[in-house]
MARFIMI-786454 format. One record per residue (C-alpha): residue in one letter; x, y, z; residue number from 1. Coordinates in Angstrom, 3 decimals, always signed. Layout:
% MARFIMI-786454
DRENFI  residuo        c1        c2        c3  num
DRENFI        A         X         Y         Z  NUM
...
END
This chain:
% MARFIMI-786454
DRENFI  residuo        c1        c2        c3  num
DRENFI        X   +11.046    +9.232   +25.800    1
DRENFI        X    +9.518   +12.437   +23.701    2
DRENFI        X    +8.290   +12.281   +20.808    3
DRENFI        X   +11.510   +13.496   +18.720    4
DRENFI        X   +13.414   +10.450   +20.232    5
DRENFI        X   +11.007    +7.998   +19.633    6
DRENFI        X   +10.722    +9.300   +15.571    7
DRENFI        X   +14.421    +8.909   +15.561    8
DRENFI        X   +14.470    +5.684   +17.154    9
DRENFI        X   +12.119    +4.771   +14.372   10
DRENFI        X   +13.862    +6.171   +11.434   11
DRENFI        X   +17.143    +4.295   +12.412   12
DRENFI        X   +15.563    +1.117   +12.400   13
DRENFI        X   +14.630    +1.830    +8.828   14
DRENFI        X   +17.835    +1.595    +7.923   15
DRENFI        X   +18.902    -1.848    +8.330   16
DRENFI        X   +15.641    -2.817    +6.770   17
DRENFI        X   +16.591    -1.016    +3.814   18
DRENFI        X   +20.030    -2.687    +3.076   19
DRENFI        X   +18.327    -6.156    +4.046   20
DRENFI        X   +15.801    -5.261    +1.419   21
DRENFI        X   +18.475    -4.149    -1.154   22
DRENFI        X   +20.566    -7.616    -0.942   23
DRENFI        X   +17.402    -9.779    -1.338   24
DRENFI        X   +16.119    -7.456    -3.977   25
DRENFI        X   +19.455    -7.901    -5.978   26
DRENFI        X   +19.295   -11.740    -5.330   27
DRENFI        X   +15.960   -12.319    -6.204   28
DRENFI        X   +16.192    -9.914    -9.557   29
DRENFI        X   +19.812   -11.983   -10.206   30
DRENFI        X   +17.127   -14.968   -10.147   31
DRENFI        X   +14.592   -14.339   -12.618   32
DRENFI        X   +14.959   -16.216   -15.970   33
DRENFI        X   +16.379   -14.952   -19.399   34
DRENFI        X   +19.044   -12.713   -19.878   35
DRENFI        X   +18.009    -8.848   -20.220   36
DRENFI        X   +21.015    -8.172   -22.916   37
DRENFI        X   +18.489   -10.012   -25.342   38
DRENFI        X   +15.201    -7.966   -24.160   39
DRENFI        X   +17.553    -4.713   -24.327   40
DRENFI        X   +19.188    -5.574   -27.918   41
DRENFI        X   +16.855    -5.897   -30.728   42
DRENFI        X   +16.046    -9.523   -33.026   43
DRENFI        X   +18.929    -9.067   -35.039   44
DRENFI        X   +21.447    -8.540   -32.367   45
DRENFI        X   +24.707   -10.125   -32.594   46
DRENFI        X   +26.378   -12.166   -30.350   47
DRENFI        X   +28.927    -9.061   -29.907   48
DRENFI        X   +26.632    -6.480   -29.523   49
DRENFI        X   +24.470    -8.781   -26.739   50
DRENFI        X   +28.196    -8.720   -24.836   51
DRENFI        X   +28.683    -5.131   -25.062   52
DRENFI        X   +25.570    -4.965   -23.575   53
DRENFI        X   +25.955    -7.136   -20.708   54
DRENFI        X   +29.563    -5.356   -20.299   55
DRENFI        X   +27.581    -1.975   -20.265   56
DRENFI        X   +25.107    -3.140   -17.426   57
DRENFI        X   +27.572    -4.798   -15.362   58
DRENFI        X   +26.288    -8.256   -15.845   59
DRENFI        X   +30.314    -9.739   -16.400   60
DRENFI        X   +31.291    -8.415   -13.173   61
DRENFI        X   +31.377   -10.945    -9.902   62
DRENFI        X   +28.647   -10.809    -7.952   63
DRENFI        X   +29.992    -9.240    -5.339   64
DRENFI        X   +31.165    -5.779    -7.619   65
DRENFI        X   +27.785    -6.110    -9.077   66
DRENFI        X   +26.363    -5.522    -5.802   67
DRENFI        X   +28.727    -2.621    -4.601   68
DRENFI        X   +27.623    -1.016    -7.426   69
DRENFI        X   +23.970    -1.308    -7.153   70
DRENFI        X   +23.951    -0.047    -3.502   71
DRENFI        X   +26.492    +2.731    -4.861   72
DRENFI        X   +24.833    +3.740    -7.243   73
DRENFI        X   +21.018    +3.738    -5.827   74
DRENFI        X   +22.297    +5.461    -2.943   75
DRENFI        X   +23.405    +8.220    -5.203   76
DRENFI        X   +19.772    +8.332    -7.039   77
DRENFI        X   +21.350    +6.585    -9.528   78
DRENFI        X   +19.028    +3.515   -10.330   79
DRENFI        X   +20.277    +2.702   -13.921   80
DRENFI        X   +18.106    +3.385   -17.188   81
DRENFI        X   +14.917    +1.089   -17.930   82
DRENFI        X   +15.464    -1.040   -20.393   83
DRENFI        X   +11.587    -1.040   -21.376   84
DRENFI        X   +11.383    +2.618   -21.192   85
DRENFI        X   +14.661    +3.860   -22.082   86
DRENFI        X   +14.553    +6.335   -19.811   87
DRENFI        X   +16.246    +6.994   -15.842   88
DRENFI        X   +14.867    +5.038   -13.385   89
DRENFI        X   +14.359    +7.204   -11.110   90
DRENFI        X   +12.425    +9.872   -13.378   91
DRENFI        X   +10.183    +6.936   -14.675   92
DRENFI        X    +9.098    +6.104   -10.984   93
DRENFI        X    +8.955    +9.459    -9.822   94
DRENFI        X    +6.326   +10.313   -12.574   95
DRENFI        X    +4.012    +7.336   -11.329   96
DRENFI        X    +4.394    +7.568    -7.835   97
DRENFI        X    +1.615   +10.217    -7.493   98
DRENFI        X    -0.433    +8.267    -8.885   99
DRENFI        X    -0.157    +5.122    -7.036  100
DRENFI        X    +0.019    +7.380    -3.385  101
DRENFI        X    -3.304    +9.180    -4.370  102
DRENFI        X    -5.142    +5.288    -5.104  103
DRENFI        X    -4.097    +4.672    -1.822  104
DRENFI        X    -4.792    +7.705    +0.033  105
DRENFI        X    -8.259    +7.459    -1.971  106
DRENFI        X    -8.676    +3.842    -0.690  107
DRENFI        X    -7.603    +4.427    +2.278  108
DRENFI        X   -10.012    +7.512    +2.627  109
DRENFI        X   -13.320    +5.243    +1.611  110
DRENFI        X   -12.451    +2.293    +3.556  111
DRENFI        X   -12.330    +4.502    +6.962  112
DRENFI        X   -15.685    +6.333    +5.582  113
DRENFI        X   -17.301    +2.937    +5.682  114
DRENFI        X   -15.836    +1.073    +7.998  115
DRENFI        X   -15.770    +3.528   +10.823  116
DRENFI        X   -19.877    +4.552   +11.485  117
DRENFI        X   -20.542    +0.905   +10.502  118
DRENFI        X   -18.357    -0.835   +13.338  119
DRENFI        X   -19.700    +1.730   +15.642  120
DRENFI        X   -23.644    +0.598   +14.639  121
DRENFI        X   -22.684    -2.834   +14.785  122
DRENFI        X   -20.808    -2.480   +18.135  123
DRENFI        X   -23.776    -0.649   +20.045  124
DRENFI        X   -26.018    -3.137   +18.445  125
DRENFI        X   -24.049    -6.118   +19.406  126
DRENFI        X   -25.613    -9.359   +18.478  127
DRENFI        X   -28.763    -7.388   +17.313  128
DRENFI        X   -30.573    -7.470   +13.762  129
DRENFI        X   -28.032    -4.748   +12.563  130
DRENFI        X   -25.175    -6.130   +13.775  131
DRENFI        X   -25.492    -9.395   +11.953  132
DRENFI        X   -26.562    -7.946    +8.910  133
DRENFI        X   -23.445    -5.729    +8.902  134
DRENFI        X   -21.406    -8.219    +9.403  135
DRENFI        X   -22.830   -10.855    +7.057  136
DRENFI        X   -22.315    -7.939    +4.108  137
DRENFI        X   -19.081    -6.978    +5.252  138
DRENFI        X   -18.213   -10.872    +5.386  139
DRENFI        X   -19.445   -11.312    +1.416  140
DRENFI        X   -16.760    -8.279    +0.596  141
DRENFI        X   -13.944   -10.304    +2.719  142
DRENFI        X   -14.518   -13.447    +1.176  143
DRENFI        X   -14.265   -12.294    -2.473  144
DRENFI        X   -11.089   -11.930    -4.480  145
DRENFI        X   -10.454    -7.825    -5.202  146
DRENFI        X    -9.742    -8.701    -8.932  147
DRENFI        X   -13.387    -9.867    -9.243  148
DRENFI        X   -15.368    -6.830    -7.400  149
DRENFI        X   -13.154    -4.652    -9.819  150
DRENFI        X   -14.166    -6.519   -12.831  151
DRENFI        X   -17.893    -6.417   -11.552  152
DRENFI        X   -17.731    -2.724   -10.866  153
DRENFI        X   -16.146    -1.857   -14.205  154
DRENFI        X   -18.406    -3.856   -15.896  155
DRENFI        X   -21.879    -2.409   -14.239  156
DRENFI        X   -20.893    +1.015   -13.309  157
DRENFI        X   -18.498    +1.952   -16.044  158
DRENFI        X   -19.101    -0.331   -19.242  159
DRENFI        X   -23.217    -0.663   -18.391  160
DRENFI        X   -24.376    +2.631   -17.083  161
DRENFI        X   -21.118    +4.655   -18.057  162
DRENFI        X   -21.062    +6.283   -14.608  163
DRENFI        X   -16.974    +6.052   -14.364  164
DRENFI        X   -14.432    +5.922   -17.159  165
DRENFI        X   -13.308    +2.352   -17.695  166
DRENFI        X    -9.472    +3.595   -16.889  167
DRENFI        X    -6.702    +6.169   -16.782  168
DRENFI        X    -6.009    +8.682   -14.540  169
DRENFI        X    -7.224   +12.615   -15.695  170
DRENFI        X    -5.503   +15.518   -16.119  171
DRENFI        X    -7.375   +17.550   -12.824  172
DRENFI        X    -7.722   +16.963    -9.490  173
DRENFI        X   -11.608   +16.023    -9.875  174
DRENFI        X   -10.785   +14.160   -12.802  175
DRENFI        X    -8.402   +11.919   -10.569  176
DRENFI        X   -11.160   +11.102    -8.127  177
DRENFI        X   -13.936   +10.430   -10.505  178
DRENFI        X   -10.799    +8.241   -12.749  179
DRENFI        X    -9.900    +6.329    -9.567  180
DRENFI        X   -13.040    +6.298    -7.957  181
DRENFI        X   -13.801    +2.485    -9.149  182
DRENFI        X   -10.319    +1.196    -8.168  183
DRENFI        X   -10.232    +3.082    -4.695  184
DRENFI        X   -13.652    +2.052    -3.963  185
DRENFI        X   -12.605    -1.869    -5.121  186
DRENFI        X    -9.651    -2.109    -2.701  187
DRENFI        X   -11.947    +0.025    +0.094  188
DRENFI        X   -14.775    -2.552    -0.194  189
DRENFI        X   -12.241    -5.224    +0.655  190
DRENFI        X    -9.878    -3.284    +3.418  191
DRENFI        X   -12.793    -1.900    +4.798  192
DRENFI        X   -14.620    -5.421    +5.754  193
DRENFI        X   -11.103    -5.763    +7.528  194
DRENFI        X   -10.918    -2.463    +9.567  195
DRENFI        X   -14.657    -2.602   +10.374  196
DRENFI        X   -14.293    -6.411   +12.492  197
DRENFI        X   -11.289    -4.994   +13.905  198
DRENFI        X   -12.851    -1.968   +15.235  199
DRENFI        X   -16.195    -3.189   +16.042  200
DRENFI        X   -14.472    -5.788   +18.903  201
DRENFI        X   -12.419    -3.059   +19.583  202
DRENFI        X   -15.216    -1.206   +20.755  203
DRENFI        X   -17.148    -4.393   +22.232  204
DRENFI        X   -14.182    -4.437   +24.342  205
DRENFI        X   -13.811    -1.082   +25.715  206
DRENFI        X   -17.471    -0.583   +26.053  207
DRENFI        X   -17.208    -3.269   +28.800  208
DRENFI        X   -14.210    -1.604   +30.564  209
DRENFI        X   -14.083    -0.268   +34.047  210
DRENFI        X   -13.478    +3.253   +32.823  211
DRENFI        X   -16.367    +3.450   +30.608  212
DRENFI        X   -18.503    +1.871   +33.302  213
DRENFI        X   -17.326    +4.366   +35.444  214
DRENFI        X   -18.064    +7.574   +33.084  215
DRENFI        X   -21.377    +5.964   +33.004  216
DRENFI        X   -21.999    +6.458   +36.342  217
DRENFI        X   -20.538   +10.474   +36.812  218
DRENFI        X   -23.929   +10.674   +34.115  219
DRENFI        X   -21.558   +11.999   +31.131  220
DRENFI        X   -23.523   +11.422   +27.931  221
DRENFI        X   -23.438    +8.498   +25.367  222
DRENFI        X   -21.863   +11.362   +22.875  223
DRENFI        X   -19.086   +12.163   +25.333  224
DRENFI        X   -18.110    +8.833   +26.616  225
DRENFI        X   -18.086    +7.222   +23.113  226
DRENFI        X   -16.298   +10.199   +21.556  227
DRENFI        X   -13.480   +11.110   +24.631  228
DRENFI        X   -13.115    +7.161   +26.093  229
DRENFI        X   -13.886    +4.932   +23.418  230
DRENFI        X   -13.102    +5.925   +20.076  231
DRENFI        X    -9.357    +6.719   +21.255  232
DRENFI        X    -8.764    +3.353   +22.702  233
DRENFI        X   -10.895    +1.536   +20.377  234
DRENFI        X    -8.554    +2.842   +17.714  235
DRENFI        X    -5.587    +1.489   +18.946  236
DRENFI        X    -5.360    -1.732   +17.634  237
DRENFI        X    -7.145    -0.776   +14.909  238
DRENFI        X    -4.595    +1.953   +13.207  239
DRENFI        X    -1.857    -0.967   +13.680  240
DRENFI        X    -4.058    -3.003   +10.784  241
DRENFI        X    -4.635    -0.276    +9.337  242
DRENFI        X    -1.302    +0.278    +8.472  243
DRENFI        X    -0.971    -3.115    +7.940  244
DRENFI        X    -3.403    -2.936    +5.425  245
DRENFI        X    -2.151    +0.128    +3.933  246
DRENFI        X    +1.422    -1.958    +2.741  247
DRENFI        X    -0.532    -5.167    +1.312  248
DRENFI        X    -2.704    -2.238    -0.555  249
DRENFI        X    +0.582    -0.448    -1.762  250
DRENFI        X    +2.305    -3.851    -2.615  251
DRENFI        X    -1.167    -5.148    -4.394  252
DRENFI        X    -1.795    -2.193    -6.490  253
DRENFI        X    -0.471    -4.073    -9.239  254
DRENFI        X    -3.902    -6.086    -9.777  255
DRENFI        X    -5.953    -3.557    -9.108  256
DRENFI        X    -4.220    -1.187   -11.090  257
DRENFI        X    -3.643    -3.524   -14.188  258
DRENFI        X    -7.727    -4.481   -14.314  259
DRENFI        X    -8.851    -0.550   -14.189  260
DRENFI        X    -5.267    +0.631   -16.490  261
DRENFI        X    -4.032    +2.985   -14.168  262
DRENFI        X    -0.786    +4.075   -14.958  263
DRENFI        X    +0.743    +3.667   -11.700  264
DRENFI        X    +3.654    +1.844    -9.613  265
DRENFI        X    +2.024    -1.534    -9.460  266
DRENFI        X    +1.349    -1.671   -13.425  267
DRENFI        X    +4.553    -0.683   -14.033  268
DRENFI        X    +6.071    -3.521   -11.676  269
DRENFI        X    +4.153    -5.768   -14.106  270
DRENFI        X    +5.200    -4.379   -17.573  271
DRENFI        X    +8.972    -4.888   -16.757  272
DRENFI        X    +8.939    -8.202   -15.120  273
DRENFI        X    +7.236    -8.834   -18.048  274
DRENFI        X    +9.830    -7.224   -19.759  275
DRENFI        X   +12.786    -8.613   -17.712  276
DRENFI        X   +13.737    -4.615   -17.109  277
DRENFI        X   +16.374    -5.358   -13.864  278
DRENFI        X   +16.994    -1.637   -13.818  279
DRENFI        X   +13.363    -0.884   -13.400  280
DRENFI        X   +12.560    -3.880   -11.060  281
DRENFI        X   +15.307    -3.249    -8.888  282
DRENFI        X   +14.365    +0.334    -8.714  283
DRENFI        X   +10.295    -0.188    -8.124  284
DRENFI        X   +10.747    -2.569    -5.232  285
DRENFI        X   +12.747    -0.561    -3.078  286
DRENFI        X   +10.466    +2.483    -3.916  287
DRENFI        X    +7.248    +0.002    -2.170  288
DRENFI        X    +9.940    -1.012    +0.191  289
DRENFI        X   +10.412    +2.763    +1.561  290
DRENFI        X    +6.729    +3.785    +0.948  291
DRENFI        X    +5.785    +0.874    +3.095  292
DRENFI        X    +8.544    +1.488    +5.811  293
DRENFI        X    +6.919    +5.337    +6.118  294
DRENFI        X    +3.751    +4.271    +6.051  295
DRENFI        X    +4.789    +1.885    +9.093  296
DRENFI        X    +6.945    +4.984   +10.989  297
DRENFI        X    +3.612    +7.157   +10.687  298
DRENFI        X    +1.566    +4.193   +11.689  299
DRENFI        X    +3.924    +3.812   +14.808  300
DRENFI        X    +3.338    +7.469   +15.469  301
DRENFI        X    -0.041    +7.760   +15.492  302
DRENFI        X    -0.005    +4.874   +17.921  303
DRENFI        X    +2.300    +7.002   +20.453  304
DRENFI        X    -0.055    +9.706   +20.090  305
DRENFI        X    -3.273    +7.816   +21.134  306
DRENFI        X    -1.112    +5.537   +23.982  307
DRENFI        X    +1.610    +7.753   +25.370  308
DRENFI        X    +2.904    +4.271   +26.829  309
DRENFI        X    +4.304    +3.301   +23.507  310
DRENFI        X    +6.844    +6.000   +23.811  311
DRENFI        X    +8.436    +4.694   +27.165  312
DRENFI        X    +8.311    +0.423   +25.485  313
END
């Protein structure tokens, strides 16, 4: 199979994701408790204008219209107007989504930085001094919830010695990494401990395989064999939880992004549930719900690059 079959392959299994994605997101939303006429309408609404409302949104209709309508209409970029925001939908998420895609790329970024040489030390130390006392500080990051290394980080590096603003975003591109530099390096500290145990048995493993042993023996240096045998089939494995790890940190942005005020996707998310905004719930979950499927389609890629084999499965 070549590679422009297998990304089509891919992209039509999207698809069905998407509409199974779009029920239970309309199901779940139906779900939530109090009626979003009253958070629309203000105190001294009457019980008329709260039903003009609900006519307006579509909320009198059977649930079976109300769904036609929904995948109509967000098929057509239509996604409503926020009722927190009173704006489009669609404009309001479109103006946060860079934000929340440059946390992650920033995240991501670190967390390969630091997990990468690490795993390799550890691996070609195995068992040694180094290796334990990699692991062992890799193991304190895994065990301890993100919400608290953000809150220690803001609280020593931004409130105490005022290295890093406390939140927001900046205006510049060096103003966004020195703004997001706490919240990127929180998640990396955490996905990072992940990657690195991943990679480091990865590497264990391949070290010991016939190939390598072979490679050895033609006299090829230690650069060469760890840089053209390992490190492409050591990765393997590892770019699937790596992409793994890149949804949970798209989908969990909304702690992260809350504690250090970022005014992206995942505080958003938590201002209109708080809100009860349907429109703007509805609208923000299938936006994760496509970032995450393309994250997963260039995940799958990348594996078919470094294992041909994939391709032909």
């Amino acid at each position: 199979m070549s590679s422009l079959s297998y990304l089509v392959s891919r992209l039509l299994q999207i698809i069905p994701t998407f509409l199974l994605v779009m029920v239970v997101i309309f199901l779940l939303v139906r779900m939530l408790p109090g009626d979003p006429a009253i958070a629309m309408a203000d105190a001294k609404a009457t019980e008329a204008q709260l039903e003009l409302i609900r006519q307006k949104l579509g909320l009198n209709e059977p649930l079976v219209m109300q769904f036609f309508y929904f995948v109509k209409n967000t098929l057509s970029g239509d996604m409503g107007t926020s009722i927190l925001l009173k704006a489009p939908v669609l404009e309001v998420i479109l103006e946060r989504i860079p934000v929340t895609a440059f946390l992650t790329i920033y995240a991501v970024c670190l967390s390969i930085l630091i997990a990468g040489p690490l795993a390799f030390v550890a691996a070609l130390n195995k068992n040694g001094m180094l290796d334990i006392a990699i692991r062992s500080g890799f193991q304190v990051g895994l065990s301890t919830p993100v919400f608290y290394i953000g809150l220690l980080l803001l609280t020593f590096l931004a409130a105490s010695l005022r290295l890093f603003p406390v939140g927001g975003y900046g205006t510049t591109f060096l103003q966004h990494l020195h703004h997001l530099m706490l919240p990127a390096l929180t998640v990396a500290l955490y996905t990072s401990a992940i990657i690195m145990r991943n990679l480091r048995a990865s590497v264990i493993e391949v070290l010991d395989a016939e190939y390598v042993q072979f490679a050895r023996s033609k006299g090829l240096s230690r650069g060469v064999i760890l840089g053209r045998h390992v490190l492409r089939n050591a990765l393997i494995s590892t770019v699937t939880l790596l992409g793994l790890s890149i949804g949970n940190l798209m989908s969990g942005t909304l702690v992260t992004e809350t504690v250090f005020a970022v005014p992206g996707l995942g505080r958003l998310m938590l201002e209109a549930i708080f809100a009860r905004d349907y429109p703007l719930i509805q609208g923000l979950t299938l936006t994760f719900a496509v970032m995450v499927s393309l994250v997963f389609l260039f995940t799958d890629m990348v594996q078919a690059w470094l294992d041909p084999r994939l391709r032909l499965s």
